[in-house]
Every structure is written in C-alpha cells, then in structure tokens.
C-alpha positions in Angstrom: -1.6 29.6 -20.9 -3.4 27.6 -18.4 -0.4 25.4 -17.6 1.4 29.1 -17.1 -1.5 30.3 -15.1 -1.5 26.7 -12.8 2.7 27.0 -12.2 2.8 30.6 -10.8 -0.3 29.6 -8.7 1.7 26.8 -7.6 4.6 29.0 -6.9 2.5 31.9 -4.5 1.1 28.8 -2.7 4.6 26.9 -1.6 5.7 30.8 -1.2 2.5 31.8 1.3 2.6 28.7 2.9 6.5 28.3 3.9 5.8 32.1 5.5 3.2 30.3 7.9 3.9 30.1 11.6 2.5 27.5 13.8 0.2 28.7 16.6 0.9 26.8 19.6 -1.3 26.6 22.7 -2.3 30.0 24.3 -1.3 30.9 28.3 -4.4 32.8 29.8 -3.6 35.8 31.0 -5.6 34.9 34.2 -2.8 31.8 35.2 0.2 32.8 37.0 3.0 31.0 35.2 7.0 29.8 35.5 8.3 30.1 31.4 11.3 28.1 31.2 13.4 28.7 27.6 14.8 25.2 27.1 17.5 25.9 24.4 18.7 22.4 23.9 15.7 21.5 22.9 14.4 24.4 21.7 11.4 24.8 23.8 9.6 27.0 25.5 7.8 25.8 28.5 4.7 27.2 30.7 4.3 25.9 34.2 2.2 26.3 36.7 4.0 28.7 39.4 1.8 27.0 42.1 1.9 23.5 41.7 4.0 23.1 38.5 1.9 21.6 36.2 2.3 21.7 32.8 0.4 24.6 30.9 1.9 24.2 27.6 4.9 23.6 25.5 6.3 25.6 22.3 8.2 23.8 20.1 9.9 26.9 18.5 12.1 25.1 15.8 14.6 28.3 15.7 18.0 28.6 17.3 17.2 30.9 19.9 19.4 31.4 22.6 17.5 33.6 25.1 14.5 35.8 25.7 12.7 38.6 27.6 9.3 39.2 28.8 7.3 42.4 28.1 6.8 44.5 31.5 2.7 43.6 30.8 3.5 40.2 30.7 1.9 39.8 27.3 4.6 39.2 24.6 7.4 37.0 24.8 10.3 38.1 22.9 13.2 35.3 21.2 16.6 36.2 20.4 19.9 34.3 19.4 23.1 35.4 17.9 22.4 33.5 14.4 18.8 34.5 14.1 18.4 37.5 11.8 15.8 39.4 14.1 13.8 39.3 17.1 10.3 36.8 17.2 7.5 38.3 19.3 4.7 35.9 20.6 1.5 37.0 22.2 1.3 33.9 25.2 -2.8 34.9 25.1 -3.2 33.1 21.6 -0.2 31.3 21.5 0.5 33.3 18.0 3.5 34.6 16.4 2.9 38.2 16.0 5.3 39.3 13.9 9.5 39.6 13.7 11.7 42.3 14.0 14.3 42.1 11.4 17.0 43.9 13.5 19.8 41.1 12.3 21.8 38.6 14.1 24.3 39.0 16.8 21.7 39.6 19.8 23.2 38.4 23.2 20.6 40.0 25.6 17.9 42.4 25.5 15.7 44.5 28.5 12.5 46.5 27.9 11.8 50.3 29.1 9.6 49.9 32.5 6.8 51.2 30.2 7.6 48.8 27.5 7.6 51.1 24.8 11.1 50.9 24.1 13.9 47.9 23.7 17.5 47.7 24.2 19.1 44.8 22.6 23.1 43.8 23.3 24.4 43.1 20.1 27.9 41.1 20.1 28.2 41.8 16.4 28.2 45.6 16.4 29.8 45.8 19.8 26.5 48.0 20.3 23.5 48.4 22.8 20.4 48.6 19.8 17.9 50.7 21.3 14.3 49.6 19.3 10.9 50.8 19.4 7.8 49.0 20.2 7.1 49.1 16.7 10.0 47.3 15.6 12.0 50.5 14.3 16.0 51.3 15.5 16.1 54.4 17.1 19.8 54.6 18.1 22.9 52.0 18.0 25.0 52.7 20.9 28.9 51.6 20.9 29.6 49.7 23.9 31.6 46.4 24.4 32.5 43.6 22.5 29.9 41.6 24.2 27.1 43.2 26.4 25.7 40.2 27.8 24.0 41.9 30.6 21.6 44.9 30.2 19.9 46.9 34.0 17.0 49.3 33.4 16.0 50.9 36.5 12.7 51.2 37.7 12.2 54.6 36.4 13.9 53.8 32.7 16.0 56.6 33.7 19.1 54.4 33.7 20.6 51.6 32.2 23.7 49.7 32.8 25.2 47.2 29.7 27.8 45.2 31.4 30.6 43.8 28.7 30.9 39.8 29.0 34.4 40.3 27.2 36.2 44.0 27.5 35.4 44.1 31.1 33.5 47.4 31.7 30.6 48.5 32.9 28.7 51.2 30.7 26.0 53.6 31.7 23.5 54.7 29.3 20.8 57.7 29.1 18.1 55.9 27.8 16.2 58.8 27.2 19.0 60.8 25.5 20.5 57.8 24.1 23.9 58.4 25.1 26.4 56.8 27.3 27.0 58.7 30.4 30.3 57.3 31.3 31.8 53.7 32.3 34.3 52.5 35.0 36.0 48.5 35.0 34.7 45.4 36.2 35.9 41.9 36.0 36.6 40.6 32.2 33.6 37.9 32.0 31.6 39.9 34.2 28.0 38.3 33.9 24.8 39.2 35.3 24.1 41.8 37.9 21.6 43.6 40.2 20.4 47.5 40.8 20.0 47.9 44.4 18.7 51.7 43.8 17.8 52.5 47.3 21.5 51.3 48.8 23.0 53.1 46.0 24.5 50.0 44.3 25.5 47.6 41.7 26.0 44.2 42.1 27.8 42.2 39.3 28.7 38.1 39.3 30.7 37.1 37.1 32.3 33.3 35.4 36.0 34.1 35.8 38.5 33.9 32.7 41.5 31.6 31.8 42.0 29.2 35.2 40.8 31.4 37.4 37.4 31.2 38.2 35.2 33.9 39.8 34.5 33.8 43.3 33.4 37.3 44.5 30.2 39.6 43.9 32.3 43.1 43.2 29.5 45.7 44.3 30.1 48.9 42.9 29.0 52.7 43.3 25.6 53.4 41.1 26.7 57.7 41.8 30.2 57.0 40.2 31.3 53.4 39.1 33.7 53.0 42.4 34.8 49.5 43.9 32.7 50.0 47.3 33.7 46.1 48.3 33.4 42.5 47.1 31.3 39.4 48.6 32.2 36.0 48.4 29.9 34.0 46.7 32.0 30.8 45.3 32.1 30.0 42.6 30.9 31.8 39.4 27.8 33.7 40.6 25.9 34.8 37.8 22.3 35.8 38.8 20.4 37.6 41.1 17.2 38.5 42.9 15.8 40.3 45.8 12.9 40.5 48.0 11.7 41.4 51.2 14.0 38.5 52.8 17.2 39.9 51.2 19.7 39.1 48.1 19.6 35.8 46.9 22.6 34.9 44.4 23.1 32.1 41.9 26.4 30.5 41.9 26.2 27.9 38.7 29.9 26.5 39.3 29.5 25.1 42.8 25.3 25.1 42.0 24.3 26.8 45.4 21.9 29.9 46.2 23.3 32.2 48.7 21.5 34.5 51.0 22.7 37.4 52.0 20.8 40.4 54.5 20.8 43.7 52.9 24.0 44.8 54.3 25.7 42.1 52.3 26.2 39.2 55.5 25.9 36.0 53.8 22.7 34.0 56.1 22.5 31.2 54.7 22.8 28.7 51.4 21.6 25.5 49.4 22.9 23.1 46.9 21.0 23.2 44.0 20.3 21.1 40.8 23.4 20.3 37.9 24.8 23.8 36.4 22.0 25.8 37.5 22.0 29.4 35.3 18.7 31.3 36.4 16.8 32.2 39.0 13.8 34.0 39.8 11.0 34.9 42.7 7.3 34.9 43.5 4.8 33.4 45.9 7.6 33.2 48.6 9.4 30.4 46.6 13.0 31.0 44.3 12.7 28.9 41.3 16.0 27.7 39.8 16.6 26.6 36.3 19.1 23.5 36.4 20.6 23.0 33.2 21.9 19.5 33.2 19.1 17.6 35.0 16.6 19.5 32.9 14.4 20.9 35.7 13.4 23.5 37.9 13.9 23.6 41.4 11.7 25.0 43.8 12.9 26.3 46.9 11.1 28.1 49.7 12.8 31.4 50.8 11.9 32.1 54.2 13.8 28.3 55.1 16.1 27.6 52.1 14.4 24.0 51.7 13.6 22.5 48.9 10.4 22.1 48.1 9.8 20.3 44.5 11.5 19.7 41.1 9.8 20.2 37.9 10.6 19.0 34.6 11.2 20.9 31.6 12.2 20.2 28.1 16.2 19.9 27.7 18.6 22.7 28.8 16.3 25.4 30.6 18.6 28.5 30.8 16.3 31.2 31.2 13.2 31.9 33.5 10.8 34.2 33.9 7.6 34.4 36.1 4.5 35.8 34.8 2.1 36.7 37.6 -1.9 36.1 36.5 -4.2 38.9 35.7 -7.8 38.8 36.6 
C-alpha cells in the first residue's frame, strides 16, 4: 500500500508541476514601453520608449507567431497557427494568466475598443472567431481563406478582415456578428489603415507570383469602391497616422514614406533589413527590422534617424504601451 500510495503521489506531482508556467519579470504599469515580439527567438522584449533601455525580456518557449495588446494596456495576448489556443500575460506581474483553448490556426487577432470582446483570424476555419473576455466563442464568422489583417474602428461599430489569400475585403457587424458585405482587393493584400474621418481604407499589400506590390489601393469605407491607388514601392505593409500625416512601411525596398492627408507623398527614409512593423508615440516612429534584429528609431517631424535598439532575434511585431500614473 505505501509503495501505491508513494507512486500516484509521484504521478500528481510530475503532473502539477509540468502545468507550471514561469513568471518572468513584471513591466510597471507606470513605464511607458516599446514591446517587440521577437519570433525567431521567441522572445518578447520590453524597452524603454524613451531612451531604449532594456526593461525585461520573456523567454516564451512557445511557437508563437504574433500578438495583440489589450486597449488598457494590461494583458498581452500570444497567438500562432500551431498553438492550440491563445496565452494571456498580465505585463504588471509578469504572470501567465491563463490560456484560451480556442485551437490552432490563429493568423491575427484585434480587441473591441472596450476590450471586452476578441476577434481572432483563423486560417484553419477560413473564419473571423469572435471571443469573449472570458475566453468563451461567441460567433465563428466565414470569411477568407486567410484573414491576416483585422480593423476595428474606434467606436467597435465596424470591423474590416482583409483575406491574405482570396483577395477580398470583408466587413463585419461586430455587434450583430454578421458580415455586412465585401468588395475585391489585391490577392496578398496585407495590412491596412481606417482613416474614418476621410471616409477611407487604406490596404498595402506583398504582391503574388513575380509581381510584387507597389501601390497603396485606398478604397471607399461607405461602399468598398477603388477611390485611387498611391505608390508606395515596394510591398507596403503597415501603417500609422498622426498629427503629421500617413506614414507607410514598405518592407521590400525597407523605407517609410510620408504622405500629407490628401495622399501627396512628402517625404521618405531607408530603414533597417526587411523591416515589418511600425508604430508611434512621443513624436518618434519606431520600426521593427527583422534581419538586423533591432528597432529603429526615427523622429517624425524630420524623417532622421535617431537610434537603434537591439532586440532578441526576428522582431516582427510592435506595440507601444504608454505609462499610467
């Protein structure tokens, strides 16, 4: 009996202790931050948005192939098409808290403005997975093959999954979970920007077969028409805008472009080896470059380059998490 009793303790123990997650070192809510998701290594990393020191760094351990930050800034969410769910860290204590076992396939993912709802693209169902904050499905939507690229707007009154593979654009009610209606785009159609108060949608794009994307189509947010295209060579894939206009990624000929609000290009820089993402803050673009393993950090009034950070290997995704005091 006792050599019984001392096996199946055994057993719970290996068992309890292979479900332990590490807790890695927390981000203060109070420190504005640059998160870098470095997917060849499988990183995450926290810098400093002001001087790019480095905060901390997650060695994850999980295939994970992108991310998304919750609109509070408080939980980081992981994703990758062979994970079989959806890991949720809180960056205060640095602790996983919990996984949402939603299954594998995931390709991108955007939160409701009030965070209390997730859409998921799912290249596996061909589906946009609409989840609550509890970690529940509420609907499966049937879009693309691929819906790389998911647009809330700022109301969560609209939401836009762009195909990477069927080339079209779909537009979903996310509060009736439907789709509204969709129009074309370019097959391999890849990232994209809601300009609500022009009325328009900007997608970028990586080009199929030998022909490479070159052009920014813009399209009509009312009803899906062509309204024009905007060079913006070669393979532009991500976008953001502030008060000093539309600033656009091109990771094939790695330059930023400028552009006013009327779409007139004003300017442009070379930037880092394969860049992929992009984002704003503090008056500075931050730029992930994929093959030199760093972020570069450009000012945006001048387009001048203002430092290099390193990350860990293969940053693909940023985000910036503004401090709270």
């Amino acid at each position: 009996m006792k050599r019984a009793s001392v096996s199946v303790l055994l057993c719970w123990f290996f068992l309890l202790s292979g479900c332990v997650h590490p807790s890695f070192p927390p981000v203060a809510a109070s420190r504005s931050v640059v998160i870098s998701l470095d997917v060849k290594a499988g990183t995450v990393t926290f810098l400093n948005a002001k001087n790019g020191s480095k905060i901390a760094r997650w060695n994850i351990n999980e295939p994970f192939q992108g991310g998304a930050l919750s609109p509070d800034g408080r939980t980081l969410l992981l994703y990758g098409r062979e994970l079989d769910g959806v890991y949720r860290y809180d960056l205060a204590t640095g602790k996983l808290l919990g996984e949402w076992k939603i299954g594998s396939g995931i390709v991108s993912a955007a939160p409701s403005p009030d965070g209390r709802t997730w859409f998921f693209g799912d290249s596996t169902h061909h589906a946009v997975r609409v989840v609550s904050r509890d970690g529940k499905e509420i609907a499966r939507l049937s879009v693309g093959r691929s819906p790389m690229t998911l647009l809330v707007n700022r109301q969560g009154t609209e939401m836009y999954a762009i195909d990477f593979q069927d080339g079209r654009a779909f537009v979903i009610d996310p509060r009736r979970l439907r789709v509204i209606r969709s129009f074309s785009v370019p097959k391999m159609a890849l990232g994209g920007l809601m300009r609500e108060q022009q009325g328009e949608l900007w997608v970028g794009g990586h080009g199929s077969g030998s022909k490479v994307e070159t052009n920014i189509h813009v399209y009509s947010l009312r009803d899906g028409r062509l309204l024009r295209t905007v060079a913006a060579p070669v393979m532009p894939v991500d976008f953001v805008e502030t008060g000093r206009g539309v600033f656009v990624l091109s990771h094939g000929s790695n330059t930023v472009y400028q552009f006013s609000p009327s779409g007139k290009r004003l300017g442009s820089i070379s930037v880092g080896a394969n860049p992929f993402a992009m984002e704003a803050a503090l008056g500075r673009l931050y730029i992930a470059s994929y093959d030199s393993d760093e972020i570069i950090v450009v000012d945006e009034a001048t387009l001048r380059p203002l430092a290099r950070w390193k990350t860990g290997d293969g940053p693909l995704q940023l985000f910036i998490r503004e401090g709270r005091t």
